[in-house]
C-alpha positions as CSV (number, residue, x, y, z in Angstrom):
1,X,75.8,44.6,-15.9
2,X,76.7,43.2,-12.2
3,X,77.1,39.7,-13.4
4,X,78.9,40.6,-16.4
5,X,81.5,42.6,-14.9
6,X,82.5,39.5,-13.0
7,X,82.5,37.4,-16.1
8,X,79.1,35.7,-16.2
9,X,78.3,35.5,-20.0
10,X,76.3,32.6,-20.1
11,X,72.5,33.4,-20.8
12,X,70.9,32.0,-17.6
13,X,66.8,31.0,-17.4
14,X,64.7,33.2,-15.7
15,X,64.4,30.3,-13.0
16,X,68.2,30.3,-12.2
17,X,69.3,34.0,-12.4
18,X,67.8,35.1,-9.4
19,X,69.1,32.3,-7.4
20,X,72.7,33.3,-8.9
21,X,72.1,36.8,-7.9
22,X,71.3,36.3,-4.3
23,X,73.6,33.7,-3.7
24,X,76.6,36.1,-5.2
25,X,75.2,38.9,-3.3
26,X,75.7,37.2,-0.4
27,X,78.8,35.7,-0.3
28,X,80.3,39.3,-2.0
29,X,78.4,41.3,0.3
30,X,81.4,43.3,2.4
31,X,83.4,43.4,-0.9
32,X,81.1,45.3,-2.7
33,X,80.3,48.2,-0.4
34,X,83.5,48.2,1.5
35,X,85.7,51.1,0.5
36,X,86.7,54.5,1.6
37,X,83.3,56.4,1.9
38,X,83.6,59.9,3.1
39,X,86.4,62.3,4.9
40,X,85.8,64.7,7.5
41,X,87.7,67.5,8.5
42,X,86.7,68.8,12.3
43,X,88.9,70.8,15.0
44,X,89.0,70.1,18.5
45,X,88.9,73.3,20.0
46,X,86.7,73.6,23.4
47,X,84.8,76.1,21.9
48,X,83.3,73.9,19.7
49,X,82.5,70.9,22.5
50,X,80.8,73.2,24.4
51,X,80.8,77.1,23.9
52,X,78.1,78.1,27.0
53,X,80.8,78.8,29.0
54,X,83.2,81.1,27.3
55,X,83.0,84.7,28.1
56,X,83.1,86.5,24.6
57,X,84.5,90.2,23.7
58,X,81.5,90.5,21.2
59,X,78.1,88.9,20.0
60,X,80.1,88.2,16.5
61,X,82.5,85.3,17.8
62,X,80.0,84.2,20.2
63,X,77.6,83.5,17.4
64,X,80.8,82.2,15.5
65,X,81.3,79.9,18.3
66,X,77.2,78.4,18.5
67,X,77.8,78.1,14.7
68,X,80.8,76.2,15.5
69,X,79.0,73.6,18.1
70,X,75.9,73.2,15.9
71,X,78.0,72.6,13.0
72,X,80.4,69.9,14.8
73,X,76.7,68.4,16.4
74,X,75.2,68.2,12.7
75,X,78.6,66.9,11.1
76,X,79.0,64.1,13.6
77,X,75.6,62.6,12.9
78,X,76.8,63.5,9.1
79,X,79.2,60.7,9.9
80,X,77.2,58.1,11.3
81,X,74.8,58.1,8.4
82,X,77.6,57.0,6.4
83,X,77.3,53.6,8.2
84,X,80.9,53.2,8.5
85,X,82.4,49.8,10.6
86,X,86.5,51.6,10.8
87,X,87.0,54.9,11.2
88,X,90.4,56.3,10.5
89,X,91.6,59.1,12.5
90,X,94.5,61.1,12.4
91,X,95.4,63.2,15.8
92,X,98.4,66.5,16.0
93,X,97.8,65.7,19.9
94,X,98.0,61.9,20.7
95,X,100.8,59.9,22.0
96,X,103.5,61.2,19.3
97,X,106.9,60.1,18.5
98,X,109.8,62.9,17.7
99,X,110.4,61.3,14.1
100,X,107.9,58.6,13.0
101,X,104.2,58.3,12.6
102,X,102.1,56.2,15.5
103,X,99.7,54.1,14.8
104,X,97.6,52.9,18.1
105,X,97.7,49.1,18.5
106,X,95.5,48.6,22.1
107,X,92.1,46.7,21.4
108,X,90.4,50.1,23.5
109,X,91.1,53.7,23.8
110,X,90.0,56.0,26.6
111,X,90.2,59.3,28.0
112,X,88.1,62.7,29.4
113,X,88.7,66.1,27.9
114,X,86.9,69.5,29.2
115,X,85.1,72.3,28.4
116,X,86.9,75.4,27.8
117,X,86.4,78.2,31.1
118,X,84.3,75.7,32.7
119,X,85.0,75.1,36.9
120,X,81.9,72.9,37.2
121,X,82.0,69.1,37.9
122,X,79.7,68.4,34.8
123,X,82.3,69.7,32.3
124,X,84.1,66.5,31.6
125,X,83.3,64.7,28.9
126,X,84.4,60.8,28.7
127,X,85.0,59.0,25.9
128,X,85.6,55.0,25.3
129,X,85.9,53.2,22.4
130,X,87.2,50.1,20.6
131,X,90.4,50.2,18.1
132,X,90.7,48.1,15.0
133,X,93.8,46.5,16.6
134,X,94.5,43.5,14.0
135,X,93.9,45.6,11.3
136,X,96.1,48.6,13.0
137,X,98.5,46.1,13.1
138,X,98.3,45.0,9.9
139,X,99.0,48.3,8.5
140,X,101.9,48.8,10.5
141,X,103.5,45.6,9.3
142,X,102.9,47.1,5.3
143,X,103.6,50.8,5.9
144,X,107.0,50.5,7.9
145,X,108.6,49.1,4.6
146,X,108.4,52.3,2.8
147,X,107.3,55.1,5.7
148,X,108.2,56.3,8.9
149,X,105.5,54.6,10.8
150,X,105.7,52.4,13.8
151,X,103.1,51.1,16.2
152,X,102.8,52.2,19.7
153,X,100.7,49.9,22.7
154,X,100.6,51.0,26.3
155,X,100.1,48.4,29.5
156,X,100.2,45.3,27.2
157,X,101.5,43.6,23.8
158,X,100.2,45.1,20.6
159,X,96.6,43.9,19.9
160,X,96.5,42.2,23.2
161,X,93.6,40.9,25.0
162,X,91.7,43.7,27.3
163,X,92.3,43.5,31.2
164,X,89.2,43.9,33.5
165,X,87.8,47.4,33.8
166,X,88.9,49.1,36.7
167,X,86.9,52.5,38.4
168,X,88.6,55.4,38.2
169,X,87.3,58.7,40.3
170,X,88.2,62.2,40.6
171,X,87.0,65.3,41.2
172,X,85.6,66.2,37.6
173,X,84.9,62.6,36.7
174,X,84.0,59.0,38.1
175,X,84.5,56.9,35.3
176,X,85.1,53.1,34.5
177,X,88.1,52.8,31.8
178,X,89.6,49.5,30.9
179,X,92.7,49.5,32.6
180,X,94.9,48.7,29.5
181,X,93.2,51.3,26.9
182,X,95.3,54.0,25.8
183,X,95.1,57.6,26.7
184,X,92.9,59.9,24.5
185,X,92.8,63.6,25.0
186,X,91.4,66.8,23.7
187,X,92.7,65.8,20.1
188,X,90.5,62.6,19.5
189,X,88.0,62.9,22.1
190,X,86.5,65.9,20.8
191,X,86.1,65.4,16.9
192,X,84.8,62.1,18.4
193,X,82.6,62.6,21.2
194,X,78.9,63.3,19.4
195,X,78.7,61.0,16.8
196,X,76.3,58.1,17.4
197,X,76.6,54.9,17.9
198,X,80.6,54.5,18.5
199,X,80.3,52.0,20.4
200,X,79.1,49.9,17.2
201,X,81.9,50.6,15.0
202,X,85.9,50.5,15.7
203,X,89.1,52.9,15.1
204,X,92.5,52.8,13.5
205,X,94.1,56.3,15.4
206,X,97.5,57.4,13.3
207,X,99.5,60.4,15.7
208,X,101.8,62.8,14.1
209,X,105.4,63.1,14.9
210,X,106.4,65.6,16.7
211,X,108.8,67.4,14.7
212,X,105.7,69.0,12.5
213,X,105.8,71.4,15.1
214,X,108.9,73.0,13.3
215,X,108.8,70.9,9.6
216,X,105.5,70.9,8.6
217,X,106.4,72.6,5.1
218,X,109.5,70.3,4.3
219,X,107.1,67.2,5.3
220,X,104.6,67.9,2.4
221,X,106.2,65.3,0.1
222,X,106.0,62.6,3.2
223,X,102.7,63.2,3.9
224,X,101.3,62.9,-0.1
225,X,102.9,59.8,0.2
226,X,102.0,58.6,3.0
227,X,98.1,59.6,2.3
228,X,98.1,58.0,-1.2
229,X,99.4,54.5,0.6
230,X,97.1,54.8,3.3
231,X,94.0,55.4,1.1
232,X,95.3,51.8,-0.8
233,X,95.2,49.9,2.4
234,X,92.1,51.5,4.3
235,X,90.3,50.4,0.7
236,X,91.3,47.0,0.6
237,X,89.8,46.3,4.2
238,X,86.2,44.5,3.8
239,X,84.7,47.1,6.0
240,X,83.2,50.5,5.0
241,X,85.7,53.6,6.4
242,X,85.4,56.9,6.9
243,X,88.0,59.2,7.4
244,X,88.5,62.3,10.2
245,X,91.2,64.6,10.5
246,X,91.2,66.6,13.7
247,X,93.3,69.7,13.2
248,X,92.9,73.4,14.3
249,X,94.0,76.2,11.9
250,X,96.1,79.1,12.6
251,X,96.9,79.7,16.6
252,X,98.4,83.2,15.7
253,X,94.5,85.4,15.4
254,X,94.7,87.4,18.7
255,X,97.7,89.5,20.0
256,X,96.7,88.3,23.6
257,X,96.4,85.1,22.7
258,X,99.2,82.2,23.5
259,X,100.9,82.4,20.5
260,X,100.8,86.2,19.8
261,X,99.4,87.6,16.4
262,X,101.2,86.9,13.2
263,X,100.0,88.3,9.8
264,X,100.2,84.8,8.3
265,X,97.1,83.3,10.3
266,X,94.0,84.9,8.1
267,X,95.7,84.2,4.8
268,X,96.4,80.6,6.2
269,X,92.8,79.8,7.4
270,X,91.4,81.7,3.8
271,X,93.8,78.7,1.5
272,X,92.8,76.3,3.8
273,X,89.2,77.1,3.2
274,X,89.7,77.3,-0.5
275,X,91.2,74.0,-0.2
276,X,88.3,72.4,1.9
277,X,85.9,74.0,-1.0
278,X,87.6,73.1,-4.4
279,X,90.4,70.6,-3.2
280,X,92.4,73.1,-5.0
281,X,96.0,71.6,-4.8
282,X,97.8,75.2,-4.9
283,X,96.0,76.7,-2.1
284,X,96.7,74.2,0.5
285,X,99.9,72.6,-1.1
286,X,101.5,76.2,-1.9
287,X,99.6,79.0,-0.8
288,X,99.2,77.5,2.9
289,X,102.3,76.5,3.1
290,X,104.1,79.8,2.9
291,X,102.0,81.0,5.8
292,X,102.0,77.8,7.9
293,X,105.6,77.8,9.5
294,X,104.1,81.8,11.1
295,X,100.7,81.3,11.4
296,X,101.2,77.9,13.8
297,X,98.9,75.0,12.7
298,X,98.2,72.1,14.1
299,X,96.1,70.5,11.7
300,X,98.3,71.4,8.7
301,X,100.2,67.4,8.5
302,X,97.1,65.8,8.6
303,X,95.0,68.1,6.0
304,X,98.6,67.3,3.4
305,X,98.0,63.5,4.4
306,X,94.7,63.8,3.3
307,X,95.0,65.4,0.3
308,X,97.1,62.5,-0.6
309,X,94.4,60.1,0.1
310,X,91.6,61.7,-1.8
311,X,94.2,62.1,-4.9
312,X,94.6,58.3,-4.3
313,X,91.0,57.9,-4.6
314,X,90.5,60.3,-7.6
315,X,90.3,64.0,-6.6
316,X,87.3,64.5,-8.9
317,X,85.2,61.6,-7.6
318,X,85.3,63.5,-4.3
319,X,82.4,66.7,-4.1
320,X,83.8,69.0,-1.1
321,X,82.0,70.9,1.4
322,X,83.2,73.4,3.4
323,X,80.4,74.4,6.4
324,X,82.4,77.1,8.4
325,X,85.6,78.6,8.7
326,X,86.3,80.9,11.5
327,X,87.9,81.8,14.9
328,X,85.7,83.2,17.4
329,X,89.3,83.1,19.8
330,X,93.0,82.6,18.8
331,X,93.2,80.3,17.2
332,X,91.0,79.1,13.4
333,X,88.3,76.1,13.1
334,X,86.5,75.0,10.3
335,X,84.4,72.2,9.4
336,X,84.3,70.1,5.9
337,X,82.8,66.7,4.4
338,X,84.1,64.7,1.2
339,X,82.2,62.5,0.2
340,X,82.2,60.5,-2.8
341,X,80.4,61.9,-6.0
């Protein structure tokens, strides 16, 4: 059937055929097993890096909150067992331009992020890794013709050569960071920062615009688009991807909280969930959306986006799996897989 599907007809001899097969298999290797292999939504509230140091109201959302952790622990090795060489990531939080979409073109990204209430020295956690810059700029070059993308490098030409590393030392953190990566914050570092073995594997980082913050809604249209043309490109690359979407829920849970409370932010995070369960198109294309411009997501651009990739790739060869949905502060987190069926 694998021969045949490639147009070998001819009856071969038992002697020959194996020969054939390995040679073929070799030379096709990448082709065959490269595509689009699993999407993952995580948040990157503190909470979920590292909860220990939180003081909680009640046992509930501190039990929410090691559920949270463990979950984000078990999801990241979730990813690595997918045996992906790219991931793509999309950040609400990186280096973001007011109208277009940003795509990271340095050859390394770097950055430290912290736990959340923690005054201690060992709270920092660093992260370095290695971007897909060719191909980043590849996708740049084909997206730009039809989307508001654009590329963005910091301390050197796009897809330049690294600089020496240089030590960097603070209070929190004595680090080395090559001197030309770009910055990386709470957004990336923390969907990022458990999953094994990063250092053998590279990343294409997309940032959102900033004007989601007020046009998430009326971007819905954008981001199916631009998801479905992504999805094309990342599955023409010869290496296996898999896909994260770092996003946060609704920021409006807690009176007290920094955003006050809105009535909008359960009903958000429950057609959000639906969504991360079913891949139901009404609850996250509809149902969210008349809640998102109150309940104040973060994560809502990039969850569209994504739905526009896995309808690229055939909703129903996708099997969703929601693992938790909650807020044990302000604001909502949940954790989800798709992977293909």
């Amino acid at each position: 059937m694998w021969l045949a599907q490639r147009g070998f007809y001819v009856k071969w001899s038992q002697l020959l055929l194996p020969t054939l097969f390995a040679t073929v298999w070799h030379t096709n290797y990448h082709s065959v097993n490269a595509e689009v292999v699993a999407a993952f939504v995580v948040p990157h509230g503190g909470v979920a890096l590292d909860p220990s140091h939180t003081n909680f109201t009640n046992s509930t959302d501190q039990q929410l909150a090691d559920a949270l952790h463990e979950n984000l622990m078990n999801l990241s090795q979730d990813v690595a067992d997918q045996n992906p060489d790219i991931i793509f990531f999309s950040t609400p939080h990186g280096i973001s331009d007011m109208d277009r979409f940003l795509i990271y073109l340095n050859e390394k990204a770097a950055g430290v992020t912290y736990a959340d209430h923690c005054q201690s020295k060992n709270c920092a956690f660093n992260l370095n890794i290695s971007l897909a810059a060719n191909e980043s700029l590849n996708l740049v070059h084909h997206l730009k013709k039809s989307h508001r993308v654009s590329g963005v490098s910091t301390f050197g030409p796009p897809a330049g050569s690294s600089s020496p590393r240089i030590r960097l030392t603070s209070d929190s953190a004595d680090q080395s960071f090559d001197q030309t990566a770009i910055p990386l914050r709470w957004g990336e570092i923390i969907p990022l920062y458990f999953i094994p073995k990063n250092q053998n594997r590279k990343f294409i980082i997309l940032s959102h615009p900033s004007r989601r913050y007020s046009h998430s809604e009326s971007m819905i249209p954008e981001l199916l688009h631009l998801g479905r043309s992504l999805y094309l490109r990342l599955s023409h690359l010869k290496e296996r991807v898999a896909v994260i979407i770092s996003a946060d829920l609704a920021h409006t849970h807690q009176k007290d909280g920094p955003y006050g409370y809105s009535p909008s932010a359960q009903p958000f995070d429950d057609a959000v969930g639906t969504w991360l369960k079913t891949l139901d198109a009404t609850s996250l294309l509809q149902t969210a959306a008349g809640y998102v411009n109150e309940a104040l997501s973060c994560g809502y651009t990039g969850l569209v986006m994504l739905h526009g990739m896995l309808s690229e790739g055939g909703l129903k060869r996708w099997t969703p799996k929601l693992l938790i949905n909650g807020h044990p502060t302000y604001f909502g987190m949940a954790l989800a897989s798709m992977k293909r069926s």
